[in-house]
N, CA, C and O atoms as a GROMACS GRO file, in nm:
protein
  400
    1UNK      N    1   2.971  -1.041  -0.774
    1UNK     CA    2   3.046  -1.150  -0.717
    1UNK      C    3   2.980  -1.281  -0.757
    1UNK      O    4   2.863  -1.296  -0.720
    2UNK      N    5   3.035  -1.379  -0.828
    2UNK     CA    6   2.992  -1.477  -0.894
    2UNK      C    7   3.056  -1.570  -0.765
    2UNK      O    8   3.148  -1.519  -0.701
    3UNK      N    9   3.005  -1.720  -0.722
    3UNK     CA   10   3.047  -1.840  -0.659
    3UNK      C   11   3.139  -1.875  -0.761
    3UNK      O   12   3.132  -1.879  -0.884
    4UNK      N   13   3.215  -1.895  -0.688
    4UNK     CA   14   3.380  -1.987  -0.758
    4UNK      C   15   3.348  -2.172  -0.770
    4UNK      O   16   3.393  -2.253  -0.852
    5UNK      N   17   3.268  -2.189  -0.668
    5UNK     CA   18   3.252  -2.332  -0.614
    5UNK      C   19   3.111  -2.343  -0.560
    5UNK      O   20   3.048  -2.249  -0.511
    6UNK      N   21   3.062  -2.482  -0.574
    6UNK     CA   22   2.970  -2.519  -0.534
    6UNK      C   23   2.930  -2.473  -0.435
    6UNK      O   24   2.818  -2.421  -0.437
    7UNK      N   25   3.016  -2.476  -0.300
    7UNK     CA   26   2.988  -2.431  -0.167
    7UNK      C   27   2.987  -2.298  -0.172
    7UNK      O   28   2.886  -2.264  -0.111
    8UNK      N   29   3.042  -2.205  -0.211
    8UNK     CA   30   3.028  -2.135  -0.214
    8UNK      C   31   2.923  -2.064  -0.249
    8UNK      O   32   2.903  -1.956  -0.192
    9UNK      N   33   2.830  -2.113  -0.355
    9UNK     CA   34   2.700  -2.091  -0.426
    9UNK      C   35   2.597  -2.106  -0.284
    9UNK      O   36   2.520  -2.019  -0.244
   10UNK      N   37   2.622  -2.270  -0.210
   10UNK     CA   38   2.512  -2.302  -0.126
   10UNK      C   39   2.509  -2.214  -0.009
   10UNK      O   40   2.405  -2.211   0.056
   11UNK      N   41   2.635  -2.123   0.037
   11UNK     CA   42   2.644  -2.051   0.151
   11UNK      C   43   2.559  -1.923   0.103
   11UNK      O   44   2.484  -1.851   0.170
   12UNK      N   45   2.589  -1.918  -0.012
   12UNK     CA   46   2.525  -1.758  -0.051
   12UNK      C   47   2.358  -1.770  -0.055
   12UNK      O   48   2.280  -1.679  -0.025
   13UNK      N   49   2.317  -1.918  -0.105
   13UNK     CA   50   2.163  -1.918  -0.093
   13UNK      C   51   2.104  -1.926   0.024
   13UNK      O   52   1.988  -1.894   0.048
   14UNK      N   53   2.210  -1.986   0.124
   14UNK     CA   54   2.160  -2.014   0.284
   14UNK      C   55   2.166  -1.862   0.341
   14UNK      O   56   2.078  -1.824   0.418
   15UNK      N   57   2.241  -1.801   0.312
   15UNK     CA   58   2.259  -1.664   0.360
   15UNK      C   59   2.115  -1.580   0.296
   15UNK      O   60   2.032  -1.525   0.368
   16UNK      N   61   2.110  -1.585   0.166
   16UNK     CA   62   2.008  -1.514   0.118
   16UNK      C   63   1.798  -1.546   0.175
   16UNK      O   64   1.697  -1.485   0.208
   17UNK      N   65   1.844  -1.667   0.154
   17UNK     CA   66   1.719  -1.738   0.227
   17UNK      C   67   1.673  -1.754   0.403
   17UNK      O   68   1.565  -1.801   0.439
   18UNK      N   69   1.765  -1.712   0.484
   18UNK     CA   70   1.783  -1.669   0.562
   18UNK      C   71   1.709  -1.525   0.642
   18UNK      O   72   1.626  -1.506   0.732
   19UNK      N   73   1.827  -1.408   0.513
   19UNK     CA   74   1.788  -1.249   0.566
   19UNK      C   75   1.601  -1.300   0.531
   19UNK      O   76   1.505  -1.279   0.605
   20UNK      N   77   1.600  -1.341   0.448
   20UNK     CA   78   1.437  -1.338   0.407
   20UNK      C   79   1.334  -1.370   0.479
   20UNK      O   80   1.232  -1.306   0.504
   21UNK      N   81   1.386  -1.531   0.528
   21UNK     CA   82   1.317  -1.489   0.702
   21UNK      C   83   1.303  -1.408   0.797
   21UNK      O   84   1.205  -1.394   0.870
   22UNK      N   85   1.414  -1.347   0.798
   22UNK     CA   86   1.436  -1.265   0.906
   22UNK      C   87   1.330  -1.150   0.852
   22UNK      O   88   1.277  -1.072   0.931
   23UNK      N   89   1.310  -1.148   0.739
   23UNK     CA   90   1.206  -1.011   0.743
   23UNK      C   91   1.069  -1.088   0.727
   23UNK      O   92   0.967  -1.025   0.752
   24UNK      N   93   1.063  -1.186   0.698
   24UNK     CA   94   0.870  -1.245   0.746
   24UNK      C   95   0.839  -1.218   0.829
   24UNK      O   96   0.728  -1.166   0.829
   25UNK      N   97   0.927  -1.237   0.988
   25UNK     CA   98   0.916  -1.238   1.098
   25UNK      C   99   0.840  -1.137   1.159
   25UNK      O  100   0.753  -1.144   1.245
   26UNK      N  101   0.909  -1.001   1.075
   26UNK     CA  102   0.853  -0.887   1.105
   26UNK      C  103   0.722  -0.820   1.067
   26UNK      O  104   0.635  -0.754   1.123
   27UNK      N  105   0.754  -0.876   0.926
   27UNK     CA  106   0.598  -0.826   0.854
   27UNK      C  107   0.465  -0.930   0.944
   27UNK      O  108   0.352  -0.884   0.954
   28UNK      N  109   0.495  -1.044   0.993
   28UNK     CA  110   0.395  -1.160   1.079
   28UNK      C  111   0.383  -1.029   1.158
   28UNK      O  112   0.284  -0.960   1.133
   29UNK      N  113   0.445  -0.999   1.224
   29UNK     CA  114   0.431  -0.942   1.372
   29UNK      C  115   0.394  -0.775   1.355
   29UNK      O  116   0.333  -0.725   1.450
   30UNK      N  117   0.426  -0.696   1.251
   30UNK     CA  118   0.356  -0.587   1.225
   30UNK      C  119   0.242  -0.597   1.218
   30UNK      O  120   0.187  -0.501   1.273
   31UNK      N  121   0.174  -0.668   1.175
   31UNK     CA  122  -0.016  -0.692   1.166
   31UNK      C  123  -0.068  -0.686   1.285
   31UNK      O  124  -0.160  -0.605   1.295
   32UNK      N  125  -0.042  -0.742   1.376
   32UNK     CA  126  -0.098  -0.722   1.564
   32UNK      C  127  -0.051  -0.572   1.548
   32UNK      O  128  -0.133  -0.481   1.562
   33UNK      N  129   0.051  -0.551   1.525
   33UNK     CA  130   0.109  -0.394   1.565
   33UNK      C  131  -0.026  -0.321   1.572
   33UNK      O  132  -0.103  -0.300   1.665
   34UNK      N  133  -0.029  -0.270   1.361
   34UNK     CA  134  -0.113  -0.213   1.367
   34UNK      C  135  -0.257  -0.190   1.357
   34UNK      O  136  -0.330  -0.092   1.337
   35UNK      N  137  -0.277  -0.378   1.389
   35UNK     CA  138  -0.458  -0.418   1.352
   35UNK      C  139  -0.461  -0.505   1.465
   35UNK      O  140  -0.464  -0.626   1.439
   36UNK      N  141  -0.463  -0.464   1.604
   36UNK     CA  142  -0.483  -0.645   1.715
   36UNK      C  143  -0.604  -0.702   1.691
   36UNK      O  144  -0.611  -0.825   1.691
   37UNK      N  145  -0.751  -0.604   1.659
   37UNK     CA  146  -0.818  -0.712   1.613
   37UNK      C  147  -0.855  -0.775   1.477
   37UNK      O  148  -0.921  -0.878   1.462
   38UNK      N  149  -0.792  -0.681   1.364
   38UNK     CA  150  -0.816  -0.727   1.290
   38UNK      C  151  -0.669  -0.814   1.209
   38UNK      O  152  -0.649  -0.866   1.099
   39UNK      N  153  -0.628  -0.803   1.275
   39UNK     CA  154  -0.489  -0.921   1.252
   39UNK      C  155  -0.486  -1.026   1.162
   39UNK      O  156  -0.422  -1.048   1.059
   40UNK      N  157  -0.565  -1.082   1.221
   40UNK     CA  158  -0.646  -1.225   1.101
   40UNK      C  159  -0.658  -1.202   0.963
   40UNK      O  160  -0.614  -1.267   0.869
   41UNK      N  161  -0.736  -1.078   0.966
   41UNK     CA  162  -0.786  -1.049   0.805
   41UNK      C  163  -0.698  -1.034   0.784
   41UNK      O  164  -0.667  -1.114   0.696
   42UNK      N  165  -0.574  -0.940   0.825
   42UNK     CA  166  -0.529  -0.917   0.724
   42UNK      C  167  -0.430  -0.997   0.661
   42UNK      O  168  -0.378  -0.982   0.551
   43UNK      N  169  -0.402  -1.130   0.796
   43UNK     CA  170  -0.303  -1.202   0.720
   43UNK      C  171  -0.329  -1.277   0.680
   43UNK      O  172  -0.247  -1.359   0.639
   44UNK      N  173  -0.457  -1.293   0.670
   44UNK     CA  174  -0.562  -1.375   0.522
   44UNK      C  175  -0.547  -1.329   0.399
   44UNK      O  176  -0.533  -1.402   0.301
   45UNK      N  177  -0.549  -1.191   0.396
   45UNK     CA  178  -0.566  -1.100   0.286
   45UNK      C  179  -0.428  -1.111   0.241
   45UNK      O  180  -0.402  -1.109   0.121
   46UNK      N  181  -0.319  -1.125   0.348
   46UNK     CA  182  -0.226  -1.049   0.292
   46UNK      C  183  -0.092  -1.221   0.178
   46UNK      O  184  -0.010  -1.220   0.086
   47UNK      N  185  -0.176  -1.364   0.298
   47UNK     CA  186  -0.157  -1.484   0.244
   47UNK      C  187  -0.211  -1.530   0.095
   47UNK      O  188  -0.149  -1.605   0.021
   48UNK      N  189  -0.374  -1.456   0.057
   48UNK     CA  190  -0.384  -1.427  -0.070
   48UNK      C  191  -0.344  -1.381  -0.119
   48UNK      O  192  -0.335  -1.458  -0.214
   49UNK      N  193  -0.267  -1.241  -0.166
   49UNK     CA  194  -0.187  -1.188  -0.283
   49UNK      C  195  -0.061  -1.302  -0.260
   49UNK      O  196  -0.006  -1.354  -0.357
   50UNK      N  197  -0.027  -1.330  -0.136
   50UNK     CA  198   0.102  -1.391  -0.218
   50UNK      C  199   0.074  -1.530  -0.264
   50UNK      O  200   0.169  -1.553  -0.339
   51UNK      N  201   0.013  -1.614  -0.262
   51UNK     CA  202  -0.036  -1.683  -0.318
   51UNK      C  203  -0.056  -1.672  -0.500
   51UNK      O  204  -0.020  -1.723  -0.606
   52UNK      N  205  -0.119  -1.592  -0.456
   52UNK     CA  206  -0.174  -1.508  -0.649
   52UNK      C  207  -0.037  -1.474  -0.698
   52UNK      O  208  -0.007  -1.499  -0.815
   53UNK      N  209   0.036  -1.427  -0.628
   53UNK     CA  210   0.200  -1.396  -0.674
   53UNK      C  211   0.285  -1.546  -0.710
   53UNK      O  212   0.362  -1.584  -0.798
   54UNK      N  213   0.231  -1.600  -0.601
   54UNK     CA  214   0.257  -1.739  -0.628
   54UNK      C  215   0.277  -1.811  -0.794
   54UNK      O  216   0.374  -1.845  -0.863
   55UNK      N  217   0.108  -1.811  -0.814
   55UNK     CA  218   0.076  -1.862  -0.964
   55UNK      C  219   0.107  -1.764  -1.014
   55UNK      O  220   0.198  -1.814  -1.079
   56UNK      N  221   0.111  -1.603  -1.059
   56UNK     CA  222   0.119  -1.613  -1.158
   56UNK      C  223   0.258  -1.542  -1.218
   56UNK      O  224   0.281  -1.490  -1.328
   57UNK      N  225   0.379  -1.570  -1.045
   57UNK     CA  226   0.547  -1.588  -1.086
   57UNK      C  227   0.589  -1.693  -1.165
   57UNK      O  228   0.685  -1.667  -1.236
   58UNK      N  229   0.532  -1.832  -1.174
   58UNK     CA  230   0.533  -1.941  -1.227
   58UNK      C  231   0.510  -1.919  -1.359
   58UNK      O  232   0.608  -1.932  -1.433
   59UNK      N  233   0.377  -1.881  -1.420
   59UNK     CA  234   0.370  -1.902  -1.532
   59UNK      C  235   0.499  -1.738  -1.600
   59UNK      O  236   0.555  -1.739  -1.710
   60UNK      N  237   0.510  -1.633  -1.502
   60UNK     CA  238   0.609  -1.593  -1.574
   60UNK      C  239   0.720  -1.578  -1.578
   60UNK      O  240   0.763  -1.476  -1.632
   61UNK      N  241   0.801  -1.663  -1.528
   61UNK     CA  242   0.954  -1.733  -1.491
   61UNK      C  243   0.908  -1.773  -1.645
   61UNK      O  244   0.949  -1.689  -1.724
   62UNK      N  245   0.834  -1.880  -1.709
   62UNK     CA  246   0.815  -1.944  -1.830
   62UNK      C  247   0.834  -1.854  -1.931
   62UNK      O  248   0.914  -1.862  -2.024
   63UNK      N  249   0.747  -1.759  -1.904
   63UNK     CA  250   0.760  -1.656  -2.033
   63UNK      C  251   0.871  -1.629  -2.047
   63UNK      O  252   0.923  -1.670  -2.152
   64UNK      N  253   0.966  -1.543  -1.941
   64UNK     CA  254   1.086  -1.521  -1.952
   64UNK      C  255   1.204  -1.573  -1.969
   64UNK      O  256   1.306  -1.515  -2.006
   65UNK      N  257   1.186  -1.724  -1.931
   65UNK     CA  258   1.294  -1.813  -2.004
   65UNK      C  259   1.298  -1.873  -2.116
   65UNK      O  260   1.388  -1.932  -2.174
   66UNK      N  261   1.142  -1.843  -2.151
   66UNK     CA  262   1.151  -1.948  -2.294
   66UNK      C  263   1.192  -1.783  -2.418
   66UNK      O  264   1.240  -1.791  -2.531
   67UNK      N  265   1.148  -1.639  -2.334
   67UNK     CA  266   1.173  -1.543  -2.444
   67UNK      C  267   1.348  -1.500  -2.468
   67UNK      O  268   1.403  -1.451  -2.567
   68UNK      N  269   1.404  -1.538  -2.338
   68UNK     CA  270   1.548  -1.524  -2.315
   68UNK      C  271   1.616  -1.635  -2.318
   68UNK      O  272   1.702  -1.598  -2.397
   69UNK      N  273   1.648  -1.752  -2.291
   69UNK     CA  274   1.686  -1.880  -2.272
   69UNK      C  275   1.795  -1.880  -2.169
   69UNK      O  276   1.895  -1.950  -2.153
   70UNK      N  277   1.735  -1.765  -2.096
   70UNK     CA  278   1.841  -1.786  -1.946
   70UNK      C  279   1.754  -1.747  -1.819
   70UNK      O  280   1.640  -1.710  -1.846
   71UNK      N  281   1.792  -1.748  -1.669
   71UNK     CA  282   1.721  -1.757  -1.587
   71UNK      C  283   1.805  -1.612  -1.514
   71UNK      O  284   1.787  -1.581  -1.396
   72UNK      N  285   1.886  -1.544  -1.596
   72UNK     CA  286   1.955  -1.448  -1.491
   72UNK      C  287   1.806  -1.348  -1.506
   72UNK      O  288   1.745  -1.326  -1.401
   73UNK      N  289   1.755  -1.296  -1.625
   73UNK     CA  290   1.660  -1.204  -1.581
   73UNK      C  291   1.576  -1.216  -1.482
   73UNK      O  292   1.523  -1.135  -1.406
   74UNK      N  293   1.570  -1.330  -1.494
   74UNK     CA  294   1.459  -1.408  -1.306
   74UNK      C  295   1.490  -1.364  -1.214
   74UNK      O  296   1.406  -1.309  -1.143
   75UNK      N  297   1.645  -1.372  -1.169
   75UNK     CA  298   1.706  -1.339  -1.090
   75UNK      C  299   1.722  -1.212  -1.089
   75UNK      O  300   1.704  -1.157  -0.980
   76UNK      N  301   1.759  -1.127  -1.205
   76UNK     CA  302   1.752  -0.984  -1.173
   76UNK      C  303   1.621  -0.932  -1.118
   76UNK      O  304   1.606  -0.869  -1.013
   77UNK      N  305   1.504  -0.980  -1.227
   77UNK     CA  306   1.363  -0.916  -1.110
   77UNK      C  307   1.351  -0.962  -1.010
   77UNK      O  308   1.278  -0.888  -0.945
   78UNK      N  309   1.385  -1.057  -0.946
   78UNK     CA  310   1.343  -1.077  -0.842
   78UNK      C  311   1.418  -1.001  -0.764
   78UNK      O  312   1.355  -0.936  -0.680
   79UNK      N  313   1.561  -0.986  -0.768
   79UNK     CA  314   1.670  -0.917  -0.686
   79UNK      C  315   1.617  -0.732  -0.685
   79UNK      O  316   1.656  -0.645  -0.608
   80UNK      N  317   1.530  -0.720  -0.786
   80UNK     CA  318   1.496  -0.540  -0.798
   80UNK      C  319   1.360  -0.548  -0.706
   80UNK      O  320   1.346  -0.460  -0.621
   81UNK      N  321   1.274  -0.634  -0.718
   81UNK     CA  322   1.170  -0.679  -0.641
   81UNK      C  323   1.151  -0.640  -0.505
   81UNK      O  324   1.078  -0.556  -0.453
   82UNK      N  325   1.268  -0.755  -0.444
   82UNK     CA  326   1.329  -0.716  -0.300
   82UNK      C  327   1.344  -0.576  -0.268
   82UNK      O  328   1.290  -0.513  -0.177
   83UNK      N  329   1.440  -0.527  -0.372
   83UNK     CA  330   1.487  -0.379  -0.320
   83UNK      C  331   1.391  -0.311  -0.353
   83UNK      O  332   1.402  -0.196  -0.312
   84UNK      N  333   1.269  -0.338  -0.429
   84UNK     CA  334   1.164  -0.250  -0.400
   84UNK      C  335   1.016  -0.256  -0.297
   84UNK      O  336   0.918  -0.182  -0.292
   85UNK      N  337   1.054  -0.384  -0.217
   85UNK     CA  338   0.962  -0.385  -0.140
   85UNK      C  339   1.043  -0.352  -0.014
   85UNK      O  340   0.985  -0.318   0.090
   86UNK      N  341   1.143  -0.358  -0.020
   86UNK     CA  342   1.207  -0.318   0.119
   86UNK      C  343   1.264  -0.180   0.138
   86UNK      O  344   1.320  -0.150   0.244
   87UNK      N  345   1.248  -0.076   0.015
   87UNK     CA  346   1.185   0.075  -0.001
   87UNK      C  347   1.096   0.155   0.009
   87UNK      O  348   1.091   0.277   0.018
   88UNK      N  349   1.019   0.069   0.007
   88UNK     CA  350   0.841   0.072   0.019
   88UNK      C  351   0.792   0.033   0.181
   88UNK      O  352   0.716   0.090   0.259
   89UNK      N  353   0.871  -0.089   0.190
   89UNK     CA  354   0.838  -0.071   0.352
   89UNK      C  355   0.916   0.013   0.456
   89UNK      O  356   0.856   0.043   0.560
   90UNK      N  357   1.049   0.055   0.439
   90UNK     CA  358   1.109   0.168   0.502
   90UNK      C  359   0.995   0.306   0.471
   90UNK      O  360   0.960   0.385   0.559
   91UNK      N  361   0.961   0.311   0.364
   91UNK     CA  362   0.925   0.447   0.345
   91UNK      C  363   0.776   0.449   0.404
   91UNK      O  364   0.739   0.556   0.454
   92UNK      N  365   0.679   0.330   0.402
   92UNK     CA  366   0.519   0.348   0.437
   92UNK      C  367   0.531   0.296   0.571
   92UNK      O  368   0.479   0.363   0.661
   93UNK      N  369   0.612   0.147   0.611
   93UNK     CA  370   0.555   0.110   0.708
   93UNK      C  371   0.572   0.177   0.826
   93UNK      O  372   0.651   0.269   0.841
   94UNK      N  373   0.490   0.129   0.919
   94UNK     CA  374   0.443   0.207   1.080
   94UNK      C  375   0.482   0.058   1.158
   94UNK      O  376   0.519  -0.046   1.104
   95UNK      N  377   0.457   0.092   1.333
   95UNK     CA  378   0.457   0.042   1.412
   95UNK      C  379   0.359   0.068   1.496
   95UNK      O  380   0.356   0.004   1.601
   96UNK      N  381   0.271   0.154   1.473
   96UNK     CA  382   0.164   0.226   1.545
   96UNK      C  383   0.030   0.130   1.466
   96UNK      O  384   0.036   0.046   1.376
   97UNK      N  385  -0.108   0.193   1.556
   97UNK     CA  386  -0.198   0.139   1.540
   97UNK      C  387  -0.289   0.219   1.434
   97UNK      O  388  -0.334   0.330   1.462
   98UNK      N  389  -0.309   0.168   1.333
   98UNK     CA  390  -0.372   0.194   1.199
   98UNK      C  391  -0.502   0.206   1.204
   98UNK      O  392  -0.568   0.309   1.197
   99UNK      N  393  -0.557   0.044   1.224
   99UNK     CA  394  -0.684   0.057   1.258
   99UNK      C  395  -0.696  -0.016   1.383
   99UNK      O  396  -0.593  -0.063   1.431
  100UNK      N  397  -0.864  -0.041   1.471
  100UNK     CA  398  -0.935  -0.051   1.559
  100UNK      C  399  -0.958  -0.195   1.553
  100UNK      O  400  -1.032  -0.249   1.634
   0.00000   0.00000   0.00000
């Protein structure tokens, strides 16, 4: 389904940017779940990789647009991305207490 119209484009990014919150929310609040005291670390630990994901999505958005001269493959990994972290967390994550 391609946007016909402008608005149409901006509803679909508000919508998309949105569900995405809606799952931070959870992953924030799984860490007390299954670490109350170590909570902190891990969302230290866990604010570093994405960070590091951070830099080094940047430099390869570049690679991939300057090797393709379009931005849909961006969009496709990122869109397979999603569906593979939100497979990964159906399939590993818990609600129980992990560690102490």
């Amino acid at each position: 389904m391609l946007p016909a119209t402008l608005q149409q484009a901006v509803v679909l990014m508000t919508v998309a940017l949105g569900t995405t919150s809606l799952g931070q929310a959870g992953f924030v609040a799984n860490m007390s779940d299954i670490a109350p005291r170590q909570a902190g670390k891990m969302f230290g630990l866990c604010n570093t990789f994405g960070s590091l994901s951070g830099i080094v999505g940047v430099t390869a958005v570049g690679f991939i647009v300057e090797a393709t001269n379009s931005f849909s493959p961006v969009f496709q990994l990122t869109a397979g991305l999603y569906v593979l972290g939100t497979l990964v967390w159906w399939l590993l994550a818990t609600g129980e207490r992990v560690f102490d």
